[in-house]
N, C-alpha and C positions, 0 to 999 in steps of 0.2 A: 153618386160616388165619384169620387176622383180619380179618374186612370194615368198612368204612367205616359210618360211620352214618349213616344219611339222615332227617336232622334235618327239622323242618317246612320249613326255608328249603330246604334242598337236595329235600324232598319236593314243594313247588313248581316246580323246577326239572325235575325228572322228570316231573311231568305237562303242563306246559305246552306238549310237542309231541305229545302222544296225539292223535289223532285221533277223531272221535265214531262212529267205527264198531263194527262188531259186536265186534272184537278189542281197539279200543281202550278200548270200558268195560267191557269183562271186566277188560283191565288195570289201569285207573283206579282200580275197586272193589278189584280184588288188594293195589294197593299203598296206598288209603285204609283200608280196612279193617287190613290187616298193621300201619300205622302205631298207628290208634286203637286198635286193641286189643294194641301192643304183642307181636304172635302172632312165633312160629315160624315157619318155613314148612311144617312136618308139621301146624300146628293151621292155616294158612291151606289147606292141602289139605284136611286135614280134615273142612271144615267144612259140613255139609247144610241145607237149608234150613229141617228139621222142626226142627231144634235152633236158630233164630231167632224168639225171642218179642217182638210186639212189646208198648211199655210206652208211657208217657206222654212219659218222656225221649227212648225212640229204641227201639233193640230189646236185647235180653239173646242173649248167644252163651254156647250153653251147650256144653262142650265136653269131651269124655270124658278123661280123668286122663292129666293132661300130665307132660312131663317134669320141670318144678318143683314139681308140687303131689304133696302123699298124699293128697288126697280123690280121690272118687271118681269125680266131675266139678268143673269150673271154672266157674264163669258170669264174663263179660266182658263188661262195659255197652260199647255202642256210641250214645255220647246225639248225639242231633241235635245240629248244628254250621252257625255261621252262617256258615261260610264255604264254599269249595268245596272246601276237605279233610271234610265233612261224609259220614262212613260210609254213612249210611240212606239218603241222596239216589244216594250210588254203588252201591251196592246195590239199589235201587230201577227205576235207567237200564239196570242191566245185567241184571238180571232178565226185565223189562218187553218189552228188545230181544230176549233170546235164549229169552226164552217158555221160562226156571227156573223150576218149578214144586215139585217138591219134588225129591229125594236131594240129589245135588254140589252146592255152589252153583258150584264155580269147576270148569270142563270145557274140555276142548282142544275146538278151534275146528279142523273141515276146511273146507279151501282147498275152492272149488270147481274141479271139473272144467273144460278148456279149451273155450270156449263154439266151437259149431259155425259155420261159416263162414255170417255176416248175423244169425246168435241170439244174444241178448240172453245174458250170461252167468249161469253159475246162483247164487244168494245161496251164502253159505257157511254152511255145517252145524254144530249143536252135536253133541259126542260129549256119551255117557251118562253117560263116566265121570268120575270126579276128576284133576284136574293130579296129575301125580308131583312129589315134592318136588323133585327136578332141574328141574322144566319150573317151578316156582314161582321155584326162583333165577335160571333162566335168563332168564324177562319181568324180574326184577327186573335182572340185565345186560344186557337188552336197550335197557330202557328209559335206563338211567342213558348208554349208549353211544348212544343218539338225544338226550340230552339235554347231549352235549358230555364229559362224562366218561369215566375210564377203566374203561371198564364190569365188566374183570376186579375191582378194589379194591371191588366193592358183592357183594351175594350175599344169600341169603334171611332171614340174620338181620339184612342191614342195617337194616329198617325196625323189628324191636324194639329195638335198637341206639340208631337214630333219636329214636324215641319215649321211651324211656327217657334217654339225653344232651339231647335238650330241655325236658323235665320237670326234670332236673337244674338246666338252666340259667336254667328262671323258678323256682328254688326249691322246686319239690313234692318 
């Protein structure tokens, strides 16, 4: 099916109700990054964090032989950004909070446990492993459906979609 594209205007739209907690800048970073680099949502699952170089511009995504390309890896500049679609900065917040150190970068998030009657609830848990590509499109309907839209019309390849139709549209 054909999903919507979520252009930089509408990419602001979508983050603008994120919250700055532990799930919301996993998210932030998911849909900043999927944006700027134009990705999938198999290469936004994909992605570890030994294969993030950083460079002077920003960092280098380097990313094992994707469905468009014959080489045998991809690299995908992620350059610093002066705005708050800025990759490296969302990458950085969500790293830093969920103490990503190396494999996944992007990992499901457990709920905590229901906190014991007067106890302080317990923080919530990073899993080890990678988003499925389902759990990647589904933040990505999750978020567009917190963000006033019809969350079914968006889906994981919205944000290559996005980034590619607004590129279109200043010309590149």
């Amino acid at each position: 099916r054909k999903v919507a594209a979520a252009t930089d205007a509408i990419l602001r739209q979508l983050l603008a109700p994120i919250p700055d907690d532990l799930r919301g800048l996993r998210d932030r970073a998911l849909l900043i990054v999927g944006f700027a680099g134009a990705l999938r949502r198999a290469e936004i699952a994909a992605i570890v964090v030994e294969r993030l170089a950083p460079t002077e511009r920003g960092l280098v995504l380097e990313l094992p032989q994707t469905k468009g390309s014959q080489a045998e890896s991809v690299r995908v500049p992620l350059p610093y950004g002066t705005t708050d679609l800025c990759p490296v900065r969302a990458i950085r917040a969500w790293r830093a909070a969920a103490g990503v150190e190396a494999g996944p970068l992007f990992r499901r998030i457990w709920a905590p446990p229901v906190a014991r009657l007067g106890g302080p609830p317990a923080p919530p848990r990073v899993g080890s492993q990678p988003l499925s590509l389902q759990t990647v499109g589904d933040i990505v309907q999750a978020r567009a459906a917190a963000a006033g839209f019809d969350g079914r019309a968006f889906g994981g390849h919205s944000l290559k979609r996005g980034a590619l139709t607004t590129g279109m549209q200043r010309g590149a």
